[in-house]
VOFI-513255 format. One line per 5 residues: number of its first residue (from 1); for each residue y, z, x of C-alpha. Coordinates in Angstrom, 3 decimals. Example, Ala and Ser with C-alpha at 12.3 -4.5 7.8 and 13.67 -1.06 7.14 Angstrom:
BEGIN
1) -4.500:7.800:12.300  -1.060:7.140:13.670
This chain:
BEGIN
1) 0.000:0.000:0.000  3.458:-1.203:1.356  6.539:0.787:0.828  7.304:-2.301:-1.600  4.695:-0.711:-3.663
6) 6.249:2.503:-4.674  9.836:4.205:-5.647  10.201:7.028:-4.411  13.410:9.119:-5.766  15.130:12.329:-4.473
11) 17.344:15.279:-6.748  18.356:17.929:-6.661  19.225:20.212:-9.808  21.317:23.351:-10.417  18.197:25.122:-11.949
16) 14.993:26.769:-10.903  12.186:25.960:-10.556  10.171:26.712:-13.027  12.779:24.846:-15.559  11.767:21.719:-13.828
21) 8.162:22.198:-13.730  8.258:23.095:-17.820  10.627:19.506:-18.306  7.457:18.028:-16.698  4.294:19.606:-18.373
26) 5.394:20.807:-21.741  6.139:17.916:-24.323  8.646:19.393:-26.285  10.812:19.360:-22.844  9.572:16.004:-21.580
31) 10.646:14.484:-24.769  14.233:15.273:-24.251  14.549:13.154:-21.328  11.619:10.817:-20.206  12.203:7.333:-19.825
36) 15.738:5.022:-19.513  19.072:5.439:-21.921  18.178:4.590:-25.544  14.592:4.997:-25.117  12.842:7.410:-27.551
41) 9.795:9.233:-26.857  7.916:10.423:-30.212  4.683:11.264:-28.564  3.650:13.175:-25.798  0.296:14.738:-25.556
46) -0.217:16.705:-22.465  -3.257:18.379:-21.390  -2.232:19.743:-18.230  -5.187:20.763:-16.395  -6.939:18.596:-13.540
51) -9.020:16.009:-15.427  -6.910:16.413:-18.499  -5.708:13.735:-20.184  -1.797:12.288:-21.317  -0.496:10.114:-23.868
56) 3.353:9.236:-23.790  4.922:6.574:-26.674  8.173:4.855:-25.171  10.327:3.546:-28.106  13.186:1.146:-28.024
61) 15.047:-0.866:-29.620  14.945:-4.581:-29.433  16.866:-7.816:-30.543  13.430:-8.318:-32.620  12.994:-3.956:-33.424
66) 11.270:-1.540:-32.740  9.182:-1.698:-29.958  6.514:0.837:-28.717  4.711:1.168:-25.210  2.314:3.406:-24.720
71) 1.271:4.833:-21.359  -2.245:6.970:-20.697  -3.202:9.231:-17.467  -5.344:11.831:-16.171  -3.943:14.532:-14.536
76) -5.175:14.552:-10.884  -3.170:17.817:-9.029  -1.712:20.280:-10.296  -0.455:23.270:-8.271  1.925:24.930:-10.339
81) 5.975:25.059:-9.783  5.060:22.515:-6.316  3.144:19.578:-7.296  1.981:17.561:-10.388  0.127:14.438:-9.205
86) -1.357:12.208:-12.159  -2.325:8.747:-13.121  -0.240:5.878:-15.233  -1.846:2.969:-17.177  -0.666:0.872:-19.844
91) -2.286:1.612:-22.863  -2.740:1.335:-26.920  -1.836:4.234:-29.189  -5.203:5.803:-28.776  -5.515:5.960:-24.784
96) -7.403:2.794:-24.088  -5.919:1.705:-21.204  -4.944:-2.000:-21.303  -4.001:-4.878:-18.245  -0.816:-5.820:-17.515
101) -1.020:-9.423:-18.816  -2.470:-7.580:-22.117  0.978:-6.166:-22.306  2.825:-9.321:-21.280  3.792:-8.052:-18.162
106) 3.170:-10.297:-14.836  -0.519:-10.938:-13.236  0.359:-9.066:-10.308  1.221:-5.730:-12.379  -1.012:-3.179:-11.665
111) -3.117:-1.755:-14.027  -2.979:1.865:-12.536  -0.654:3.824:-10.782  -0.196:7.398:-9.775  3.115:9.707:-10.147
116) 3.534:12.218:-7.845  6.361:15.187:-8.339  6.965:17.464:-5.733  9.104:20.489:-6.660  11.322:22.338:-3.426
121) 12.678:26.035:-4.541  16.188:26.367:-3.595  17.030:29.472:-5.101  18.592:29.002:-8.660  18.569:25.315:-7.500
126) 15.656:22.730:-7.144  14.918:19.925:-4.887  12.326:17.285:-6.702  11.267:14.237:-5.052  9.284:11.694:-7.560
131) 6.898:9.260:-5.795  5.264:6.442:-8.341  2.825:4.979:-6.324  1.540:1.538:-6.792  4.504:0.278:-8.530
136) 6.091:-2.935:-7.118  9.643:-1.859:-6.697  10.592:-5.404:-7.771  9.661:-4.649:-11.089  12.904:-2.597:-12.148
141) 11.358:0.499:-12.897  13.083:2.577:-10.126  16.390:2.103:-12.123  14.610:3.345:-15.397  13.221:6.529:-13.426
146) 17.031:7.162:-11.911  18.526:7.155:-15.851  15.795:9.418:-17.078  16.980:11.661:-14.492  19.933:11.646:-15.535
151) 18.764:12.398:-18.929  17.352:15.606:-17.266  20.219:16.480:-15.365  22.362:16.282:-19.018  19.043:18.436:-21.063
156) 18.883:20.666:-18.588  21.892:22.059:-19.196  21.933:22.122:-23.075  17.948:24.283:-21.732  20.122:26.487:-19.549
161) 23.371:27.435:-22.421  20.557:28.692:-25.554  18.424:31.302:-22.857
């Protein structure tokens, strides 16, 4: 794999730890902020446990409505408040994970990738690097991970004024 074949992204946020590994692994949180501007996410089923399984619905809309992509995984690593390593395929609405050219997306489109989160404690602040391995940088997706951060940054704080 080529550095070509993977974004890797770098934050830091003014809040703990913890906050960040909750916005990852419990759906209510991930809900709030996964995926690029004007994207909903309706469903995300997380079994977080090594071998357990995910199922995230992206929704958008489009010039011809409402579209819906669904993404399946397996949760490969998990050591709590560092690292969250799991898998990413395309998929239907019930987990069946489905090629790239199923999904009109180019031959060359992998049909798996893995996302790795790595979670520094910096006091009240935390340092998160997000590695998605596998996925040709030419594809755009780096720019959709960098809004959903953003999205983060702007929940996070609406998480940190209701404690």
């Amino acid at each position: 794999m080529s550095e070509n074949d993977q974004i890797v992204i770098e934050r830091i946020f003014n809040a703990p730890t913890g906050l960040i590994w909750q916005m990852w692994t419990q759906p209510i949180h991930f809900q709030n902020w996964y995926g690029p501007q004007g994207v909903k996410i309706p469903v995300a089923e997380m079994d977080v446990r090594v071998g357990g399984k995910r199922l995230v619905c992206m929704e958008m809309q489009t010039p011809k409505g409402v579209m819906k992509m669904w993404t399946t995984g397996e949760y490969v690593e998990i050591v709590p408040n560092k690292r969250l390593v799991y898998t990413e395929s395309m998929s239907d609405e019930n987990g069946n994970v489905m090629s790239a050219s199923d999904m009109g997306m180019p031959e060359d489109f992998p049909t798996t990738t893995q996302v790795i989160v790595e979670l520094e404690d910096l006091g009240n602040r935390t340092k998160m690097k997000m590695t998605h391995a596998g996925m040709p940088a030419s594809q755009g997706a780096g720019g959709g991970w960098e809004q959903a951060f953003t999205k983060m940054e702007t929940y996070i704080q609406t998480v940190d004024s209701n404690k």
